[in-house]
Kinemage of the C-alpha trace (Angstrom):
@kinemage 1
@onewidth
@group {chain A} dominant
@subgroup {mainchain}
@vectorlist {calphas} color= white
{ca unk a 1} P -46.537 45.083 45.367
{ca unk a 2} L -47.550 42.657 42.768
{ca unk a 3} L -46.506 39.280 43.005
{ca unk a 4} L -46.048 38.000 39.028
{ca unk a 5} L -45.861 33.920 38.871
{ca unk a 6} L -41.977 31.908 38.850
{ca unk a 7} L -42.886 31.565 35.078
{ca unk a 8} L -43.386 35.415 34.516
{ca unk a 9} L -40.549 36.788 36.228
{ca unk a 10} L -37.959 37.904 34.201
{ca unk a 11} L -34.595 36.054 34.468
{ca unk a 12} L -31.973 37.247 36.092
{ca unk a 13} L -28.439 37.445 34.790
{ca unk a 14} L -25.774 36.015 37.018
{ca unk a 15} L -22.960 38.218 38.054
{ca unk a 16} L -20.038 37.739 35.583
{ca unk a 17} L -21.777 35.915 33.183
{ca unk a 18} L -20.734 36.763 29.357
{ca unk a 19} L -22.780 36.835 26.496
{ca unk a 20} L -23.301 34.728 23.973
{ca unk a 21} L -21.673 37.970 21.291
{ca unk a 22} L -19.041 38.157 23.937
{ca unk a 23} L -18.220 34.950 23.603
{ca unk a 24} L -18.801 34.536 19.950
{ca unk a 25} L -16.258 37.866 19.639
{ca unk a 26} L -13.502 36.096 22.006
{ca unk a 27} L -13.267 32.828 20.149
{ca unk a 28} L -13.106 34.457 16.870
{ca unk a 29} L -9.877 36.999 18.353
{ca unk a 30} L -8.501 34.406 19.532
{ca unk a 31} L -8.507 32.418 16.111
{ca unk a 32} L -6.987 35.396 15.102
{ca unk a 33} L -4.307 35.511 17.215
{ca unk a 34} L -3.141 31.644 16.632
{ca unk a 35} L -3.334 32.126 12.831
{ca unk a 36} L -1.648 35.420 13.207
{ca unk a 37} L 1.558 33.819 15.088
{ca unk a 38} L 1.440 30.554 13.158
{ca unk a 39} L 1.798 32.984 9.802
{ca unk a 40} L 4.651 34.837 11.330
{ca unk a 41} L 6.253 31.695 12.675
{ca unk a 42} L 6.701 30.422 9.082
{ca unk a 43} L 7.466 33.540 7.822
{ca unk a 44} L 10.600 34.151 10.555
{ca unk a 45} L 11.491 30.643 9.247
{ca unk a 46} L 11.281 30.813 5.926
{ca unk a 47} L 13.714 33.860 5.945
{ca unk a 48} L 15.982 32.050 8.159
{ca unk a 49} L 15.961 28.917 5.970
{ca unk a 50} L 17.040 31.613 3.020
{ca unk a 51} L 19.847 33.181 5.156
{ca unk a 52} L 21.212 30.528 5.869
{ca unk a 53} L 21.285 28.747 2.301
{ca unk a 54} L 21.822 31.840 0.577
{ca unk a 55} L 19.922 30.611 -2.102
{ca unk a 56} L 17.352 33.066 -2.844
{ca unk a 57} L 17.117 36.919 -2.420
{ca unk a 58} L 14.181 37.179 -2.685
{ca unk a 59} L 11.556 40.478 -1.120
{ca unk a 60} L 9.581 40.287 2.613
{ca unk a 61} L 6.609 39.676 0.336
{ca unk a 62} L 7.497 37.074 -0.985
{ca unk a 63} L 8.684 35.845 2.427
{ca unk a 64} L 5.214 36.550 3.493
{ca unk a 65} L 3.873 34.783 0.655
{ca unk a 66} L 6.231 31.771 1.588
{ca unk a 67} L 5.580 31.782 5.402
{ca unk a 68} L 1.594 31.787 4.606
{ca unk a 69} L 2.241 28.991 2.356
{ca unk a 70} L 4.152 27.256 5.199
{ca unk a 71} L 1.473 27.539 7.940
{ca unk a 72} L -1.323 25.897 5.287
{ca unk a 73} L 0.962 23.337 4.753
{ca unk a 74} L 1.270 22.374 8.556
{ca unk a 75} L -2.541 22.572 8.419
{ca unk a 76} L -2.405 19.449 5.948
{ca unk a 77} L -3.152 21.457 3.226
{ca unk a 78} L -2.437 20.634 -0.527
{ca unk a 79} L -0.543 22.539 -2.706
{ca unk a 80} L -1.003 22.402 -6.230
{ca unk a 81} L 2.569 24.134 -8.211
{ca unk a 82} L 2.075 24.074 -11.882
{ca unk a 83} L 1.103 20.621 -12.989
{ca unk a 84} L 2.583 19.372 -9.536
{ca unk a 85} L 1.341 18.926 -6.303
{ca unk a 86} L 2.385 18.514 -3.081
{ca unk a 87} L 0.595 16.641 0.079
{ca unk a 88} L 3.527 15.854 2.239
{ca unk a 89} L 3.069 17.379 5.243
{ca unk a 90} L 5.856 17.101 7.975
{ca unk a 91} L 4.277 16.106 11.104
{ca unk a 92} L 6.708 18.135 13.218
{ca unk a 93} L 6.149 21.145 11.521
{ca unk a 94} L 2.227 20.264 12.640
{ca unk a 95} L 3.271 20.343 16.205
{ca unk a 96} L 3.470 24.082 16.042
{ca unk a 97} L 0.041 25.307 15.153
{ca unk a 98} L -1.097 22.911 17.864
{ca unk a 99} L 0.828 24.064 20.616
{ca unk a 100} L -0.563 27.851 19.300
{ca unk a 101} L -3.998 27.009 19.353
{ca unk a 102} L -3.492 25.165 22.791
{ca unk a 103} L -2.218 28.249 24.040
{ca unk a 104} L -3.910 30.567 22.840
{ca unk a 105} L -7.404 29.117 24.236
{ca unk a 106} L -6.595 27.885 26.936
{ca unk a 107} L -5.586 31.883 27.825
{ca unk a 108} L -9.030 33.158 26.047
{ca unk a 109} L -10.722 30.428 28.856
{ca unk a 110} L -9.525 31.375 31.800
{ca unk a 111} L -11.413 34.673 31.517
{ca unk a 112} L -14.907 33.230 30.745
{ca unk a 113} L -14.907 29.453 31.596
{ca unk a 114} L -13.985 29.822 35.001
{ca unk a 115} L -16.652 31.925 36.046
{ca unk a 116} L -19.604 30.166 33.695
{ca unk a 117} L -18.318 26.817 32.663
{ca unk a 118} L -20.809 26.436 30.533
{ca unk a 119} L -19.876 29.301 28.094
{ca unk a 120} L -16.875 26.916 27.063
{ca unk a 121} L -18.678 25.421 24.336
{ca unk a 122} L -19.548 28.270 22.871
{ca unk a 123} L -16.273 30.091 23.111
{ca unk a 124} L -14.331 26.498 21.952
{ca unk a 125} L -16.978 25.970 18.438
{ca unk a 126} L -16.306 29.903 18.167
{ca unk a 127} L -12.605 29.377 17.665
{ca unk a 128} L -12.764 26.218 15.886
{ca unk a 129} L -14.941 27.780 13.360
{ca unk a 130} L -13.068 30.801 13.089
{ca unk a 131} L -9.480 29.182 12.760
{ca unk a 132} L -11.047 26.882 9.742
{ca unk a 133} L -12.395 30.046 8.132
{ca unk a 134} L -9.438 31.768 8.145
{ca unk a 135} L -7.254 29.098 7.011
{ca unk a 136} L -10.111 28.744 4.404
{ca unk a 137} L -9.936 32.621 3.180
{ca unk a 138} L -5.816 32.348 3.314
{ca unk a 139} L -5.851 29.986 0.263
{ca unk a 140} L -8.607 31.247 -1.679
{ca unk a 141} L -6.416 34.864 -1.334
{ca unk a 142} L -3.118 33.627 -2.283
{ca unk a 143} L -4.595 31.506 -5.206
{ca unk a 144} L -5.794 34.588 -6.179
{ca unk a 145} L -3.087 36.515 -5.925
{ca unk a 146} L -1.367 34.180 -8.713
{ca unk a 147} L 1.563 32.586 -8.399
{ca unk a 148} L 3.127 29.013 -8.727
{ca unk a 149} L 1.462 27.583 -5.787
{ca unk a 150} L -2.151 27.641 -5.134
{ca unk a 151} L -2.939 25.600 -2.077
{ca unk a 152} L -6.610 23.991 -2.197
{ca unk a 153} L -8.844 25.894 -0.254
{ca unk a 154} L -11.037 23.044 0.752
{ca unk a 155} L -8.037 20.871 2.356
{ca unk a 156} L -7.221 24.276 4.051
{ca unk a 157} L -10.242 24.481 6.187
{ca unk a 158} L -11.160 21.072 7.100
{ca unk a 159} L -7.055 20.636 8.315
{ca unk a 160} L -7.177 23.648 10.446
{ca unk a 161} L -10.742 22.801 11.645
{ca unk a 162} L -8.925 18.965 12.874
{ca unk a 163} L -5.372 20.950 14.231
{ca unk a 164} L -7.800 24.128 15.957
{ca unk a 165} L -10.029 20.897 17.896
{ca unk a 166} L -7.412 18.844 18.753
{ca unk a 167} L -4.848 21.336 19.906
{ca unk a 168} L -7.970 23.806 21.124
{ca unk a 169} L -9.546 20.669 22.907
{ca unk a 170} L -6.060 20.140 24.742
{ca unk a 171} L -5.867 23.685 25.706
{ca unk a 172} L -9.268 23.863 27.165
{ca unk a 173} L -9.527 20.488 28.762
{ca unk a 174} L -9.793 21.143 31.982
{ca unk a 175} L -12.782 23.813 31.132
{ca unk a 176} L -14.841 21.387 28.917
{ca unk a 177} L -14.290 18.350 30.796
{ca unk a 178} L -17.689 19.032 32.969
{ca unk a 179} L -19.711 19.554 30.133
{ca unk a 180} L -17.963 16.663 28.126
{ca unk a 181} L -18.689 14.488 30.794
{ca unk a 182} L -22.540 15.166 31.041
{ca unk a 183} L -22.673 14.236 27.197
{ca unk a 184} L -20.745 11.285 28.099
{ca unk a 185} L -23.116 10.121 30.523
{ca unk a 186} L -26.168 10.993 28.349
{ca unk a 187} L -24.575 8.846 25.575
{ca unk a 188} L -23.483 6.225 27.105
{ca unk a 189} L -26.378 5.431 29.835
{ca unk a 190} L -28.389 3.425 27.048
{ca unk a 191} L -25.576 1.512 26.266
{ca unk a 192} L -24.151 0.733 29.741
{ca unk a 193} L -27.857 -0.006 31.235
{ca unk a 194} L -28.502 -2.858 28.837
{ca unk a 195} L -24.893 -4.546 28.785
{ca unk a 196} L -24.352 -4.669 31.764
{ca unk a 197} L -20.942 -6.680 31.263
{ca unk a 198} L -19.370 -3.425 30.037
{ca unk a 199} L -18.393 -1.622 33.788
{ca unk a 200} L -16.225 1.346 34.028
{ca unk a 201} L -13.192 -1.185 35.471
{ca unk a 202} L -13.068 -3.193 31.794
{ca unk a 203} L -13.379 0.230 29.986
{ca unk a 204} L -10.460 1.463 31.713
{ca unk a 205} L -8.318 -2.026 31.110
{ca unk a 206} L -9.147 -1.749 27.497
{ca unk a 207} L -7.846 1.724 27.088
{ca unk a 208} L -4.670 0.974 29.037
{ca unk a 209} L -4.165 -2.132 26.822
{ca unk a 210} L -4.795 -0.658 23.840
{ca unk a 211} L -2.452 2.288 25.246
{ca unk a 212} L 0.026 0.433 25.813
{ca unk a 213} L 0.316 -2.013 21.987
{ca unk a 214} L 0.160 1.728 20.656
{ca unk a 215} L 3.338 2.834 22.482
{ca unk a 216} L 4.769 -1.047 21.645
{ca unk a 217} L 4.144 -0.548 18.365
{ca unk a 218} L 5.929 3.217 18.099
{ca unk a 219} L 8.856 1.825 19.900
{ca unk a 220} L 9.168 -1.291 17.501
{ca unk a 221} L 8.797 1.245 14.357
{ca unk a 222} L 11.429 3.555 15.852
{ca unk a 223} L 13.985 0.841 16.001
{ca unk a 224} L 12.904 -0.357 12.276
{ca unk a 225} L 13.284 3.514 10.887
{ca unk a 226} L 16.976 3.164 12.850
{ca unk a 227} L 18.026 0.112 11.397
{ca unk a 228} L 16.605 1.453 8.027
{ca unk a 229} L 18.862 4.574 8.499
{ca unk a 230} L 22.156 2.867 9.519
{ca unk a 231} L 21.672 0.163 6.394
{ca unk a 232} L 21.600 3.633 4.218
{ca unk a 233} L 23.549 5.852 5.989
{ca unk a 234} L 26.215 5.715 2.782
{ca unk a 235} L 22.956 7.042 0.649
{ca unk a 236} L 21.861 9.197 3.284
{ca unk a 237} L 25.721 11.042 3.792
{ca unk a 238} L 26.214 11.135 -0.246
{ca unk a 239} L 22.288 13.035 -0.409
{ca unk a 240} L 22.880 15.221 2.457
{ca unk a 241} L 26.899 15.860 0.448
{ca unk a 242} L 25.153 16.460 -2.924
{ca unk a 243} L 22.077 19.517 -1.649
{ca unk a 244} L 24.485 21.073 0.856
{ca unk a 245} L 27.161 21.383 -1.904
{ca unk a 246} L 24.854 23.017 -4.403
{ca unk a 247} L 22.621 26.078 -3.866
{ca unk a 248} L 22.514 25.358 -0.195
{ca unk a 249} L 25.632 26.964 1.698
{ca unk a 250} L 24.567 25.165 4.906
{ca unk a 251} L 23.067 21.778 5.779
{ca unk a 252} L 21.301 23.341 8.541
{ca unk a 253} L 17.846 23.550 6.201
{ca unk a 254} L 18.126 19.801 4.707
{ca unk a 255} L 18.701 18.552 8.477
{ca unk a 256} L 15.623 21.000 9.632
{ca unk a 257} L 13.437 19.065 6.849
{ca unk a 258} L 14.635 15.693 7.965
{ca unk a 259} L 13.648 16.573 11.560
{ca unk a 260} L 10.178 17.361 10.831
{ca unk a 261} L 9.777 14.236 8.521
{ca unk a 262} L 10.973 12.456 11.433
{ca unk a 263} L 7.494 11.490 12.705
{ca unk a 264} L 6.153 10.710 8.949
{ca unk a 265} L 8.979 8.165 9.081
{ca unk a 266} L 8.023 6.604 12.058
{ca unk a 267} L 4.244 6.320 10.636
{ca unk a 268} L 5.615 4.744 7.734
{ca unk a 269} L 7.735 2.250 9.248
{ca unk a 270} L 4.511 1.426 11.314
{ca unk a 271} L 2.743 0.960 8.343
{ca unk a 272} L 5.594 -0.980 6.884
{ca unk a 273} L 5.470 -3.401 9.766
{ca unk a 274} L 1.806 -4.219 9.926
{ca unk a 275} L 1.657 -5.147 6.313
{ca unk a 276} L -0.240 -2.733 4.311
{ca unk a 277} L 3.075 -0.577 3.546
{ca unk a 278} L 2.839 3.000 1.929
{ca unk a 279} L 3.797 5.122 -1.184
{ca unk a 280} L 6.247 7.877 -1.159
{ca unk a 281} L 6.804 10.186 -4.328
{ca unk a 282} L 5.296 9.279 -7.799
{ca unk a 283} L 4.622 5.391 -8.959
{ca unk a 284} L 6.346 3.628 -5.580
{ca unk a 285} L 4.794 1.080 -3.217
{ca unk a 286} L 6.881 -0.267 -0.463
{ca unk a 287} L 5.379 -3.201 1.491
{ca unk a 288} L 7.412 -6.003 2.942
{ca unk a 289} L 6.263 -8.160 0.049
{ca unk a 290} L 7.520 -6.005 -3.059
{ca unk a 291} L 8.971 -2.704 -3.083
{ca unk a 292} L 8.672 -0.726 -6.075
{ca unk a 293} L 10.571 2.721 -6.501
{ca unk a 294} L 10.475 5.567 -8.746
{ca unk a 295} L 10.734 9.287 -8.211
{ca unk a 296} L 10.731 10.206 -4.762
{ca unk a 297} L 11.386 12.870 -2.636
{ca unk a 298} L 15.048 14.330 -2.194
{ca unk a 299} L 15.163 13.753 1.159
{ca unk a 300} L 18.068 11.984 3.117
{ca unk a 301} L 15.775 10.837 5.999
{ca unk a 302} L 13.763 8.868 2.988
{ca unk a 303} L 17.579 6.950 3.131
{ca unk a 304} L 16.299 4.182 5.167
{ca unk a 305} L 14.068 3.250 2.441
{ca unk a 306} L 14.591 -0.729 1.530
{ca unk a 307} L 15.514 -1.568 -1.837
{ca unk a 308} L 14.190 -5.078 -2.217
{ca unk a 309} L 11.207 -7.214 -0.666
């Protein structure tokens, strides 16, 4: 028998750990798979939205075309159509790609991360980068397909990088929060050893505080976006009237888009309240010192928008 030294001996493997192609391969499938249902997601909706207006018959390509166009908008995604462009991005209809992509890994973990926490870096980065790409290869194809929208590849992949980490991160929290927490540590050990006024308990009370103004200040900008709404609701009733009445035979889609906008109005009220204010549409500014109008948006939820300073 010969005896080779500790630093000679080949490693071995433990039992059921993956490899770092396996991994690579899982992440990337499972990017697949949350792009894949986000696409037909907006696709099932988008034909729904035209049954039930009846104001288009058009083909299950161009349904397709329509639902792809959909998802890479919830991604935050510009879309340039002719000399237009839009960037409003309903932040309900972003809810859905997140609760995909929190899904969808935290399934792909439980298979790998339980066994060899550690491979859940790996396997997370692997779907991160995959989701971007893909959202990333979806606009350069359909802006090269032609058409009147081409959304901006660019905006594409760094969107559905942010959506895949955040709602990924969710998903796989309780896999990366070892290896999270060992970076933490690492990071913050310079920083904690020589101020030694900052202690875990005054961390922790800051959070909560800052918690807590957060939800005060959602709850404040929900009751300003109501009392917005019920000073328009003759504007809002007479909008809703005027696009259900025309090529819409249902208000079912206008009060599906005013749903989604729903958080966006919230935001803005928020922003409205603290001063700064925001723009809607082309050439407006409303802050609580002057509010300045001019083509925006025919939506009734943007009803509750004041009229004076």
């Amino acid at each position: 028998m010969v005896l080779l030294p500790a630093r000679a001996r080949p490693a071995t493997p433990k039992p059921g750990s993956a490899s770092a192609r396996t991994l690579l391969v899982t992440g990337a499938s499972a990017s697949v798979w949350a792009a894949g249902a986000g696409i037909l997601v907006g696709t099932v909706l988008a034909i729904a939205t035209w049954a039930v207006g009846g104001a288009s018959g058009a083909d299950a390509v161009a349904a397709a075309r329509f639902g792809a166009l959909l998802w890479l908008l919830s991604q935050h995604a510009g879309i340039e159509v002719g000399a237009g462009y839009v960037g409003l991005v309903p932040l309900g209809l972003a809810a859905l790609p997140l609760l995909l992509c929190l899904r969808v890994l935290r399934t792909a973990m439980r298979g790998f991360a339980e066994r060899e926490p550690s491979s859940a870096v790996l396997l997370y980065l692997s779907f991160v980068t995959g989701y971007a790409g893909l959202a990333a290869g979806a606009a350069v194809a359909l802006g090269a397909l032609g058409g009147a929208a081409r959304p901006v590849w660019w905006q594409a992949g760094v969107g559905a990088a942010a959506v895949a980490a955040l709602g990924g991160g969710l998903g796989a929290a309780r896999f990366l929060a070892a290896p999270a927490r060992a970076l933490g540590v690492a990071l913050a050990r310079p920083v904690l050893d020589r101020a030694t006024w900052l202690t875990p308990g005054r961390i922790v009370a800051v959070l909560g505080g800052s918690l807590a103004a957060v939800c005060t200040l959602v709850a404040g900008s929900s009751l300003l976006l109501a009392l917005g709404l019920a000073s328009g609701l003759d504007q809002l009733v007479d909008l809703s009237s005027a696009l259900a009445g025309g090529q819409l035979k249902s208000g079912a889609p206008i009060l599906v888009a005013s749903v989604l906008l729903l958080p966006n109005a919230v935001l803005w009220a928020m922003a409205y309240a603290l001063g700064p204010g925001f723009a809607v549409g082309v050439g407006t500014s409303v802050t609580p010192a002057a509010v300045e109008l001019s083509t925006v948006p025919a939506v009734p939820v943007l009803a509750a928008l004041p009229t004076g300073a």
